[in-house]
N, C-alpha and C positions, 0 to 999 in steps of 0.2 A: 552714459550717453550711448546710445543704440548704434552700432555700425550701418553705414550707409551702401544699404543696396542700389545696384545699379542694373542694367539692361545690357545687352549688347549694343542696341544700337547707341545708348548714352557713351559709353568705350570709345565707338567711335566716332562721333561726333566731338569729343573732349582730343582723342588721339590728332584730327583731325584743324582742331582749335590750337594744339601747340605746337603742328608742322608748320601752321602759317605762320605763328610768332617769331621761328626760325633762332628760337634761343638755344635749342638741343641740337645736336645733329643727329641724322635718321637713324642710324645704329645706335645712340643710345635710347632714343623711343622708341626704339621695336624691341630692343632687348627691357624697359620699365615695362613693356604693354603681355611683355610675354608671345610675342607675335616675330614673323621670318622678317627679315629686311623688304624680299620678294613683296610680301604680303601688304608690309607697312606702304609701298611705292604704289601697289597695284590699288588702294584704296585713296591712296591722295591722286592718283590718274582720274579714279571712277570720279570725286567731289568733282574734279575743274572741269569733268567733259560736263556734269550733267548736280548742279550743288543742289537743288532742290530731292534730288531721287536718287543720287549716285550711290550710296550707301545702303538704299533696302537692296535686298537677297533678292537675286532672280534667280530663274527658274533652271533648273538644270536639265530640262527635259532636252530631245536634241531638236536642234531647229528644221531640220527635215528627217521623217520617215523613210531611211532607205530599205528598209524590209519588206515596207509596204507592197501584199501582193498586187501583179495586177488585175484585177475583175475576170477579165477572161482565161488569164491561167491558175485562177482559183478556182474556178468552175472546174475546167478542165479534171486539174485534182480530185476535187468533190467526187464529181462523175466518176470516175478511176476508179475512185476508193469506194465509192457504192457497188459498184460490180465485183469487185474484190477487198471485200470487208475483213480480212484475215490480213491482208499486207497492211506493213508498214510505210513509213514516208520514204526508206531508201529503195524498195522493190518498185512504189508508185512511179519516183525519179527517173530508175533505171529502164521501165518501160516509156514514159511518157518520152524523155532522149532517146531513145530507138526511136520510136515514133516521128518523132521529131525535130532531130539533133541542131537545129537553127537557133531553137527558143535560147535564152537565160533563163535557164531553170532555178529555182529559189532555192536554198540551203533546205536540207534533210531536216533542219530544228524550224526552221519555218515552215514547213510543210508539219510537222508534227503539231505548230501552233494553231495552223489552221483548221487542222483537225480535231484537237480540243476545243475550239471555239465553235465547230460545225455541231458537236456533239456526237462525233464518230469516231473517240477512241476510248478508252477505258484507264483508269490507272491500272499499273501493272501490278499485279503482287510480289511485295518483296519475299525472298526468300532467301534464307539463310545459307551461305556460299559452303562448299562445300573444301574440306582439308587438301590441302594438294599430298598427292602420293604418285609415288615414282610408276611411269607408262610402264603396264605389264607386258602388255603385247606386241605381234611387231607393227614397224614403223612401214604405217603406210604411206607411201612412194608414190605408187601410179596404180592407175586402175587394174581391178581384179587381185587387187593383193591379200585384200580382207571383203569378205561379203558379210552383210552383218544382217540374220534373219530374227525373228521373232513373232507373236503371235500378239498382236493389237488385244487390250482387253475387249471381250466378250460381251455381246448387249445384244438385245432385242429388238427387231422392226419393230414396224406399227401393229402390223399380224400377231404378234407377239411370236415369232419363229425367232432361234438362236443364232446369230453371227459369228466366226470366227477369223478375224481377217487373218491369214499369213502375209508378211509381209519379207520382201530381198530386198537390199539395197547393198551397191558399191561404196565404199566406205572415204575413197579417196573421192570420186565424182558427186556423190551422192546420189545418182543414176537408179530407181526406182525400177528394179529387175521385175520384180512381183506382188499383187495385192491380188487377194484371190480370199473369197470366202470358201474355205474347204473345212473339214474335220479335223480337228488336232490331235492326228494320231498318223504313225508309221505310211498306214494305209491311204490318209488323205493327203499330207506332205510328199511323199515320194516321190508322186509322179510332177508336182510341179517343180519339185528341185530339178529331176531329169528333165524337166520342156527346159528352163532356163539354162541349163549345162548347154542343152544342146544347140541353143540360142546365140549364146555367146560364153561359150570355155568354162573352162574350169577357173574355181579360181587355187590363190597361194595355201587359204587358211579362209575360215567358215566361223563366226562369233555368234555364240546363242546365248541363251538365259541354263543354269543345269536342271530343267526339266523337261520332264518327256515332254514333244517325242525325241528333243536332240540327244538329251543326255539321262544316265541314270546314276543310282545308288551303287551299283554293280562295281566288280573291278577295273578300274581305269576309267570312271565314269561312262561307258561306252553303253552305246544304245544299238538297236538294229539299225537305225538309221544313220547315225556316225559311223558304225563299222564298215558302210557302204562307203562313206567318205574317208574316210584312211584307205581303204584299196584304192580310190583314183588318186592317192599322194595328195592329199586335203588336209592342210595343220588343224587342227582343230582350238578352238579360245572360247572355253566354257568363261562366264564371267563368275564373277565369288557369290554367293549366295546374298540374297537382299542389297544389293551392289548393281541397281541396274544403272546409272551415271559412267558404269564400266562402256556398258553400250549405247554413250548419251546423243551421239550423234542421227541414231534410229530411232530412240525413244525423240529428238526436237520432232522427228517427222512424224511419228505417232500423234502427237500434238495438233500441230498441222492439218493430216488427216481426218482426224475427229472433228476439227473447227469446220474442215471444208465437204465434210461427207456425212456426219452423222449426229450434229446439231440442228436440228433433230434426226434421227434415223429417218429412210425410209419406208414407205408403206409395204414391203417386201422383201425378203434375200436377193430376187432379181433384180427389181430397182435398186436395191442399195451397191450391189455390184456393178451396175449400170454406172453410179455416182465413183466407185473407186475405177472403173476405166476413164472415165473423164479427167479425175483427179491425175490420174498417172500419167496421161498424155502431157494434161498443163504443168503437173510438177516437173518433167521432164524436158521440155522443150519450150516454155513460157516464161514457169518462174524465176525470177532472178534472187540468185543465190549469195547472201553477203562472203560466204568464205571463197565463191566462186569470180571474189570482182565483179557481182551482180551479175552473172550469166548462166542463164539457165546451165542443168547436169549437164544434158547432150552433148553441149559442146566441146564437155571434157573427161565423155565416156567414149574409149570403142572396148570391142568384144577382145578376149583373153587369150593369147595365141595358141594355148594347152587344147586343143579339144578332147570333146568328150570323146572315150575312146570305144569301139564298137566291141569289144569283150573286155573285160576288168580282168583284170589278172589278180593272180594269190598273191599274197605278200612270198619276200624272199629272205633266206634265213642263211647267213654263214655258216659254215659247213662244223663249225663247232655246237652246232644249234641240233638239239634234237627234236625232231618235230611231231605234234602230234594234235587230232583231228577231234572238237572238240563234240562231242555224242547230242543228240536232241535235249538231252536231262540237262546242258550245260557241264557236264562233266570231263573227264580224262580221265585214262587207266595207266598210272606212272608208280615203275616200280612195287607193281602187283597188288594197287589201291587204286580206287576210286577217289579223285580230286575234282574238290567243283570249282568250274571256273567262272562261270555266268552263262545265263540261257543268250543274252545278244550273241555271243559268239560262238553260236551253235550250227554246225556244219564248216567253221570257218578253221586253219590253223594256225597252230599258236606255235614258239619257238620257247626250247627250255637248252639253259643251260647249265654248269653247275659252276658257283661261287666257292674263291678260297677255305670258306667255312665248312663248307663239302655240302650246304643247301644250294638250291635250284631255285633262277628267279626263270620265272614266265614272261614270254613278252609275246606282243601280237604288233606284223609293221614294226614301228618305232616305237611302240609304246609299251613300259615296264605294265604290267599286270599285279604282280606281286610275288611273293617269295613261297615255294615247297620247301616245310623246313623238312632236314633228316629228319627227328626225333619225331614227329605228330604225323608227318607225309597230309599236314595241310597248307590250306595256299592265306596265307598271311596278305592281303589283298595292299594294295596302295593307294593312295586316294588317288583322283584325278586329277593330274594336271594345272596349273592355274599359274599361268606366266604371271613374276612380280613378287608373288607370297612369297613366304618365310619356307627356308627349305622343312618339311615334317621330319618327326624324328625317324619314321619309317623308312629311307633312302634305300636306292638296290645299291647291293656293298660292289666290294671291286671282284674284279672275274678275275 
């Protein structure tokens, strides 16, 4: 004989048939039915309010819409978000409450919802999270601690002419120091590093990417243009090589950037400069910043108390240091040889002194250069610098 299927609702219409009978008590027919006691009461409640329907399944939807935007502050959004199609629903918020701090503003996820439905966001791409490793550099604190420079990728107007944005930012504020299309090289950087010194100070320490024109192959990494920046007392924070997430906070603005200036480019290098001075203003004093508590940089950028100073002085060397001056070739004459030390640091002095081992390490400022051994009278060079790595087996020994 075939076992007897049943339904749910036959369950309970029969569960139901034998609470009336009143021959079990409700604890043993909620523990036969497989069902909570709760469960068993809340279903013989629903039969006596209502025995014809008590039993079908309603709706679980909610009986009012409190998400529901209202008309006119959906619009509002909408509008918002058409003028600034690169923010998100917490930048929109954070303006539209300035604007207008009376309203009830809708949650950040409904605002998000609205604009999926509007057809004015994208899904995002995921991307694969990145390992945590220990903070190399220093801890910035307050403004001008870390300025973090780089050179925006390279692209073409409509003219088809070359772009190359330089870009400064404050690293604490996010304070958008400089956006300039110059030449990336010694000669086109220069001088806009010196307008922004002179603008607002020096800062602690200076983060680039290690290619020219910050950085080079050379010894200590040092470039003509870094070795300008260690005479004004400038840390220097080359990042590791294919490691730009080291500088992830200039590269989100790089991003940024490009959404809001060069999709598409401009019909020109003029125009398109045009569009990075506009950008700079609004980045600066409009956009609301999530790590800023939505408030735009400005309001928690001022200028560096260091100023730039009207002569730069030589580095200074302990009296155990013997000094010497290094020739146009990049060379030195130590100990009746010619030593190369690098063309950046040419006309500039370097400080030698001599290790227990009776070799000679080089240094320029605070920075070890590399080691003159006795034996060869060459300069065994050290890599540069890179707050966080693993110490090289190269180390200057002890003096």
């Amino acid at each position: 004989m075939p076992w007897k299927e049943t339904c749910t609702m036959d369950e309970r219409l029969q569960f139901i048939a034998e609470c009336l009978t009143k021959e079990e008590p409700m604890s043993a027919l909620c523990e036969a039915y497989g069902i909570s006691r709760k469960t068993g009461y809340k279903w013989l409640a629903r039969h006596q309010a209502d025995p014809a329907g008590g039993l079908s399944d309603r709706s679980r939807a909610p009986h009012s819409c409190g998400w529901r935007l209202d008309e006119a502050i959906a619009a509002r959004v909408v509008a918002l978000r058409r003028r600034r199609p690169h923010w998100g629903p917490r930048k929109l918020l954070a303006i539209l409450a300035r604007e207008d701090p009376e309203v009830a503003w809708p949650a950040a996820s409904t605002v998000g919802e609205l604009l999926r439905r509007e057809g004015l966001s994208a899904p995002r791409r995921r991307r694969r999270s990145a390992l945590t490793r220990q903070a190399p550099f220093l801890d910035v604190a307050g403004a001008n601690d870390v300025w973090c420079a780089d050179f925006k990728g390279w692209f073409r107007t409509a003219d088809g002419r070359r772009c190359d944005p330089l870009t400064i930012s404050d690293a604490h504020s996010r304070y958008l120091l400089e956006c300039r299309i110059v030449a990336p090289t010694r000669e086109g950087v220069r001088p806009r590093f010196e307008r922004a010194f002179r603008s607002f100070g020096l800062p602690l320490a200076i983060r680039t990417d290690n290619g020219p024109p910050f950085a080079s192959t050379g010894a200590g990494g040092l470039s003509r243009l870094s070795v300008e920046w260690v005479k004004l007392g400038i840390k220097l924070e080359p990042i590791e090589p294919g490691e730009p997430q080291q500088n992830g906070r200039h590269e989100r603005m790089h991003r940024t950037l490009k959404e809001d200036t060069a999709d598409p480019p401009a019909t020109s290098p003029q125009q398109q400069q045009a569009r990075f001075d506009r950008f700079r203003r609004r980045y600066n004093h409009e956009r609301p910043h999530q790590a800023l508590d939505q408030q735009p940089p400005a309001q928690h950028y001022t200028p560096s108390p260091r100023p730039y100073p009207k002569q730069i002085a030589e580095p200074w060397y302990d009296p155990d240091h013997a000094v010497r001056r290094v020739r146009p070739t990049g060379e030195i004459k130590w100990g009746g040889e010619f030593v190369f030390i690098g063309e950046a640091l040419a006309g500039e002095p370097v400080g030698i002194t001599e290790t227990e081992s009776g070799d000679w390490i080089v240094r320029f400022a605070s920075i070890d250069l590399g080691l003159i051994e006795r034996r060869t009278k060459k300069l065994r060079r050290f890599t540069a610098p890179r707050p966080g790595r693993r110490e090289a087996p190269e180390k200057p020994p002890k003096l």
